[in-house]
C-alpha positions as CSV (number, residue, x, y, z in Angstrom):
1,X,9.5,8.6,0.9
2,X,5.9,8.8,1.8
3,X,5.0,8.7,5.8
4,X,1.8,7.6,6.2
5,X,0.0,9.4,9.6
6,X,-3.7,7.2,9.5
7,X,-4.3,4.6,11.3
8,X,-0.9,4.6,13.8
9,X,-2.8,4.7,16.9
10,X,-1.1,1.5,18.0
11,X,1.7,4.3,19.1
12,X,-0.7,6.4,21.4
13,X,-2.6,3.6,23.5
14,X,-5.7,3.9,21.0
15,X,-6.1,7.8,21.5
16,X,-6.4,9.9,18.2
17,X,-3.6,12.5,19.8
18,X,-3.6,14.9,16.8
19,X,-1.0,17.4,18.0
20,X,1.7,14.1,18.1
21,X,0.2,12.9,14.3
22,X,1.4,17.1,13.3
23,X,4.3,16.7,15.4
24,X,5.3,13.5,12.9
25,X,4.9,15.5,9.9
26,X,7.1,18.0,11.3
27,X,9.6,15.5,12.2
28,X,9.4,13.5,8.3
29,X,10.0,16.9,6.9
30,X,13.3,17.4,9.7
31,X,14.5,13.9,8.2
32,X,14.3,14.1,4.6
33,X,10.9,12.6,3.5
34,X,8.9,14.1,0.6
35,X,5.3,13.5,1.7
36,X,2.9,12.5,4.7
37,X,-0.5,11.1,3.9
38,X,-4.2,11.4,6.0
39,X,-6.8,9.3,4.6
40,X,-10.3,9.4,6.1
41,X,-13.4,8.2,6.8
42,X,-16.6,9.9,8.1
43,X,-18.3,7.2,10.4
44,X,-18.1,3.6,10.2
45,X,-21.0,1.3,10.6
46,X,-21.2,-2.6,11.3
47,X,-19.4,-3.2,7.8
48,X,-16.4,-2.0,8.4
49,X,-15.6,-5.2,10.6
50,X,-17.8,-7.2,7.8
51,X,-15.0,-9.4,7.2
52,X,-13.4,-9.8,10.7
53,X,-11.3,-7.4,12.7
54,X,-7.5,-7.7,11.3
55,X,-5.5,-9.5,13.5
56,X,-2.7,-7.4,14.4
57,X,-3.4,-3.5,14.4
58,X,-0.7,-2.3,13.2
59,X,-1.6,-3.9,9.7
60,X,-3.2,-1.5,6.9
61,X,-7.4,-0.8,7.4
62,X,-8.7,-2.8,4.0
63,X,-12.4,-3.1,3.3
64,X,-14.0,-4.6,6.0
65,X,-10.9,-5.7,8.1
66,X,-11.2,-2.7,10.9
67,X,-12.6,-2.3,14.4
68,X,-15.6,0.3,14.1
69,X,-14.2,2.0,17.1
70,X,-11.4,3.0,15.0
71,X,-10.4,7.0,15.4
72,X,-10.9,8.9,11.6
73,X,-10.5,12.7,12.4
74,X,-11.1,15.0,9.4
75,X,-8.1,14.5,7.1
76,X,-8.5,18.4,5.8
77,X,-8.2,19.8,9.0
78,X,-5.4,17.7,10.1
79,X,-3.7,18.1,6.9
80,X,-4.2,21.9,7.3
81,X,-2.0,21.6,10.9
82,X,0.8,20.4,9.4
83,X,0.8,22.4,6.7
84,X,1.6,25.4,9.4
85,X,3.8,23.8,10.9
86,X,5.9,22.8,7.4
87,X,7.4,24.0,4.5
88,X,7.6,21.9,1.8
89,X,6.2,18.2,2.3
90,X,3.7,17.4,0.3
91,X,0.4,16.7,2.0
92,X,-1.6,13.7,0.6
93,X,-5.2,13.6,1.6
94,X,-5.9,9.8,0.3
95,X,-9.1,8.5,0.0
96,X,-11.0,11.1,-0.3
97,X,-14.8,10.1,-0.3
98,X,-15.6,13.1,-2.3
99,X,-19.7,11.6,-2.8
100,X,-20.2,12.3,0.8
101,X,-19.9,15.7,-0.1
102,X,-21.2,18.5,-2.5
103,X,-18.8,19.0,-5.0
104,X,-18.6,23.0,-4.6
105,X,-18.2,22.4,-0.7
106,X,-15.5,20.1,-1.0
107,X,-13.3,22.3,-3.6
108,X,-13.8,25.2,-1.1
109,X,-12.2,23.0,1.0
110,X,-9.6,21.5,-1.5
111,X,-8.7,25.2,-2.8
112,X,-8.3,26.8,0.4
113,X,-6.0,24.1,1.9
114,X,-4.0,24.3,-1.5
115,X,-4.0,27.9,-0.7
116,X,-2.6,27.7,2.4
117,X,0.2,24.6,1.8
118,X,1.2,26.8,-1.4
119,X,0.5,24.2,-3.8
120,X,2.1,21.2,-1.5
121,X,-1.9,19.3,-1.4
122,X,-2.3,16.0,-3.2
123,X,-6.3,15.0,-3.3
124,X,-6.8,11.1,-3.9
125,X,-10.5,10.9,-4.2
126,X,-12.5,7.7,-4.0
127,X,-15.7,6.3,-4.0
128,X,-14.5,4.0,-1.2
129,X,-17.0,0.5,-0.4
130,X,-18.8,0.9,2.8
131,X,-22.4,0.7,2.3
132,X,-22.6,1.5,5.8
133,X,-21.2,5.0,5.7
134,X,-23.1,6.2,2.6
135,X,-26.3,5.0,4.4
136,X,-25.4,7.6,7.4
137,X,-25.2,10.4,5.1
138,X,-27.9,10.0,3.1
139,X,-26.4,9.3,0.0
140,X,-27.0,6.3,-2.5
141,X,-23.9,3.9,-2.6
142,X,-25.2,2.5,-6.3
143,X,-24.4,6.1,-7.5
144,X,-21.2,7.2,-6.0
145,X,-19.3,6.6,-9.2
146,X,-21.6,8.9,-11.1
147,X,-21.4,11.6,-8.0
148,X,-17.4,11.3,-8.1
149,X,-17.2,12.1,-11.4
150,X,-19.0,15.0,-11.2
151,X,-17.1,16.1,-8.5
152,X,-14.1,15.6,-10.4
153,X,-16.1,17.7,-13.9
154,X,-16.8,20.8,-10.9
155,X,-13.3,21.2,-9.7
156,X,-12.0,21.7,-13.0
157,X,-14.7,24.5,-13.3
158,X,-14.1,25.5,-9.9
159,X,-10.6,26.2,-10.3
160,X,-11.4,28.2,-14.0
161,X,-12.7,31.1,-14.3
162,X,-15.7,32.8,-12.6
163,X,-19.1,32.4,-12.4
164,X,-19.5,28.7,-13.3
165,X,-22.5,26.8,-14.1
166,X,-23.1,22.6,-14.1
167,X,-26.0,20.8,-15.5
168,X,-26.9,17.3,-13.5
169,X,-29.7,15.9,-11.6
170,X,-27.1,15.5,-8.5
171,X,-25.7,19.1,-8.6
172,X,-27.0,21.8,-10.3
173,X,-26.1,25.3,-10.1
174,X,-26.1,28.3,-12.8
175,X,-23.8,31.7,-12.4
176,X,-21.7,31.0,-9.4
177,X,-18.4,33.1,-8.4
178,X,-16.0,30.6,-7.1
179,X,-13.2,33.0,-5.2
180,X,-10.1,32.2,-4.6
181,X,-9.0,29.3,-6.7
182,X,-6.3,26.4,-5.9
183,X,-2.7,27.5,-5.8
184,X,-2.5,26.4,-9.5
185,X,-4.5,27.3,-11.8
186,X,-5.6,23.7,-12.9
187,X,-5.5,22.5,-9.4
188,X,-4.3,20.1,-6.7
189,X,-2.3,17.2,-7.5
190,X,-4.8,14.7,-8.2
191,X,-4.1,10.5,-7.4
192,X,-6.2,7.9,-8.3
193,X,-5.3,4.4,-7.1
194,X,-8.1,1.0,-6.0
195,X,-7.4,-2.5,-5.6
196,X,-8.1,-3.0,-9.5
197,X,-7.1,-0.7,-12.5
198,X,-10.8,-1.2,-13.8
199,X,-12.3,0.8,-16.2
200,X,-13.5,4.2,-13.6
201,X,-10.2,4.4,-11.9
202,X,-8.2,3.9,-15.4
203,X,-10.5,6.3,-16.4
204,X,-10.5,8.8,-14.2
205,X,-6.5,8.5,-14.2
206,X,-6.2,8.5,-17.8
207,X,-8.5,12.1,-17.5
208,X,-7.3,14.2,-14.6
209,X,-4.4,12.4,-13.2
210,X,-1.3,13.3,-12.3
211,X,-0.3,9.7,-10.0
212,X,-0.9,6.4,-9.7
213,X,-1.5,5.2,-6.3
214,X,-2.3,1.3,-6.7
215,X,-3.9,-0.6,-3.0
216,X,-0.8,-3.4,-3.4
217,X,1.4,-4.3,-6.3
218,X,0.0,-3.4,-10.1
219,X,0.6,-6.4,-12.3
220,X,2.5,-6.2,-15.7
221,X,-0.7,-6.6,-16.9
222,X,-2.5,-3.5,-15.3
223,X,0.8,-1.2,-16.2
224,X,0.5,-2.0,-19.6
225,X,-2.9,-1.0,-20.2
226,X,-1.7,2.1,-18.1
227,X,0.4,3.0,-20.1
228,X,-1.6,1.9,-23.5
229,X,-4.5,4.4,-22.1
230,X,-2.6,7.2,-21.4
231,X,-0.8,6.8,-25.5
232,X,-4.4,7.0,-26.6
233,X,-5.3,10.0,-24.7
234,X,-2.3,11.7,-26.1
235,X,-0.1,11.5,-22.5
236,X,3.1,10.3,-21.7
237,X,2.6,7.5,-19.5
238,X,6.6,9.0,-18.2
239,X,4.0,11.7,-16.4
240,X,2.1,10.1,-13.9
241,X,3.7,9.6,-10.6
242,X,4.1,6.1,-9.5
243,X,3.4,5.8,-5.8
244,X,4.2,2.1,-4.3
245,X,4.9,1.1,-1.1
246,X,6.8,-1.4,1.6
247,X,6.0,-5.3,2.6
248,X,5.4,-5.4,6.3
249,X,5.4,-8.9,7.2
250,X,4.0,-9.4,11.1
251,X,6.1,-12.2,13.2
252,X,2.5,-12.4,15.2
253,X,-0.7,-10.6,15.9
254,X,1.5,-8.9,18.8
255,X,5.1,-7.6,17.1
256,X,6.1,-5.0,14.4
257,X,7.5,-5.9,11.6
258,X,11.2,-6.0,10.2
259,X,12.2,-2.8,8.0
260,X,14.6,-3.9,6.3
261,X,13.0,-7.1,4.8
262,X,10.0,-4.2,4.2
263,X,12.5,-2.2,2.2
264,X,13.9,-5.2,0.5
265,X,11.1,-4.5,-2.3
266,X,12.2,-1.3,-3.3
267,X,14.7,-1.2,-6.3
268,X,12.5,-3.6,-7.7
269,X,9.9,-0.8,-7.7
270,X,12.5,1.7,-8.9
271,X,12.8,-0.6,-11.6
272,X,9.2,-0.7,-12.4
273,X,9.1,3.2,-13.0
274,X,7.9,3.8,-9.0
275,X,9.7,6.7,-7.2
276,X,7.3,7.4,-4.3
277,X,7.2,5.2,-1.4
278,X,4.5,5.0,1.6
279,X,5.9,3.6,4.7
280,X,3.3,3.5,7.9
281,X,5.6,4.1,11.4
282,X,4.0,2.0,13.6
283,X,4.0,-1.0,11.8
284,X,7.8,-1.0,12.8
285,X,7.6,0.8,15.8
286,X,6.2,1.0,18.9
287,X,7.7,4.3,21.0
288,X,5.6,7.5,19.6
289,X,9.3,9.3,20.4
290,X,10.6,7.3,17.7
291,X,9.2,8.2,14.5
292,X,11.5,10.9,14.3
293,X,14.8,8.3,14.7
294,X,12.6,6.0,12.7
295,X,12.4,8.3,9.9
296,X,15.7,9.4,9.6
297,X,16.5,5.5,9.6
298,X,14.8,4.9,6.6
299,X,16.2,7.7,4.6
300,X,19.6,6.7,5.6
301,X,18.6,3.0,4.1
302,X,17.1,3.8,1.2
303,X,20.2,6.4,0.1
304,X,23.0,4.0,0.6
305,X,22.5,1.3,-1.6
306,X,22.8,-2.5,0.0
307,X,22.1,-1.2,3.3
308,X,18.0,-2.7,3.5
């Protein structure tokens, strides 16, 4: 089980209280979960609320669903909190909008996190779709494909040996010494996941993955050509991680939802080759004491079979 730390601010009145989000972590870990995930963004603009605010806030932030006042702190730095205060959960930093960034920055920041978790960081990077945001920073939205996978060419360089050199119009650089590396020598765990396996992201999986984080359920279509790709490229489609994920459904714009009609979904995931699970407290809860009783509740469901 996955515990998902973004967006729960329904639990402290709006605030971005960062010491409680590290507190959760430490708590997941106390109760049995594998994994807590950060995802981020760097400012919002108008767009983010393009398609109208969602209606209860608990709910997941999709494209264009979110208030623009919504907190994002730095999922790195966050991530890097818990990791001091853990030992082994996994820290996912999801939607990572590595374009924003220069690709040599952001594996100094990749490898030294890595460093310090002892080979516990998962990196989902993204391109993400807020015109908005790239606007902000300078950098052009029709191109962040292009810039991410470059990103993605650097870090394997980045975490090789010393110096390194990359040819490109967005990111040059000849004879570099790139010290220390990630814990492992090819890396963090890298996820790739979007609303659609389209070509980039099937790509980009196929290439350098080591999960499959899908935004809802995959069809039997899209796992197929999953696993079609990754027989071509010489993989076992057996070693991707599959990460899926619960069904909230909201009484009203007001409640939390019912876990164990969320969980219901889950051995029919386990059937479909998923074995990660991302679960998001406060859409179930509304007591920020209780994610530590909350947690423990859902391991206690989802190891004794009939009891969602």
């Amino acid at each position: 089980m996955l515990l998902v730390l973004s967006e729960n601010w329904t639990l402290t009145g709006g605030r971005a209280d960062l010491p409680m989000a590290v507190r959760w972590a430490r708590e997941a870990e106390d109760a049995g979960f594998d994994a807590v995930m950060v995802s981020e963004h760097v400012v919002l603009g108008p767009d983010a609320a393009a398609a109208g605010i969602m209606g209860n806030p608990r709910a997941y932030a999709l494209p264009g669903n979110q208030d623009p006042y919504t907190p994002w702190p730095h999922s790195l730095l966050l991530l890097a909190a818990i990791a001091s205060v853990t030992t082994h959960l996994r820290l996912a930093a999801a939607a990572v909008l590595a374009p924003l960034r220069h690709p040599l920055l952001l594996a100094r920041e990749l490898g030294t996190l890595d460093l310090l978790a002892e080979g516990r960081l998962i990196v989902q990077p993204t391109v993400s779709w807020s015109r908005d945001e790239y606007e902000a920073l300078g950098v052009p939205f029709g191109r962040r494909g292009r810039l991410l996978d470059e990103h993605l060419e650097v870090w394997a360089k980045a975490w090789g040996p010393s110096p390194i050199s990359h040819e490109s119009d967005n990111y040059p650089f000849r004879d570099v010494y790139f010290e220390p590396k990630a814990y492992r020598p090819e890396g963090p765990r890298l996820w790739f996941g979007g609303q659609q396996l389209h070509g980039p992201v099937l790509r980009r999986l196929v290439a350098h993955g080591h999960g499959f984080h899908p935004l809802g359920r995959p069809t039997a279509e899209d796992l197929h050509a999953l696993k079609e790709a990754m027989t071509a490229a010489d993989r076992d489609a057996a070693e991707l991680e599959m990460i899926g994920g619960t069904d909230p459904v909201f009484p009203d714009d007001r409640s939390p939802a019912d876990l164990g009609a969320a969980l219901a979904s889950v051995p029919e995931q386990l059937e479909q080759g998923f074995t990660t699970f991302c679960i998001k407290p406060n859409q179930f809860i509304d007591d920020p004491r209780g994610v530590g009783p909350f947690c423990r509740e859902v391991i206690r469901r989802v190891e004794s079979p009939g009891a969602y």
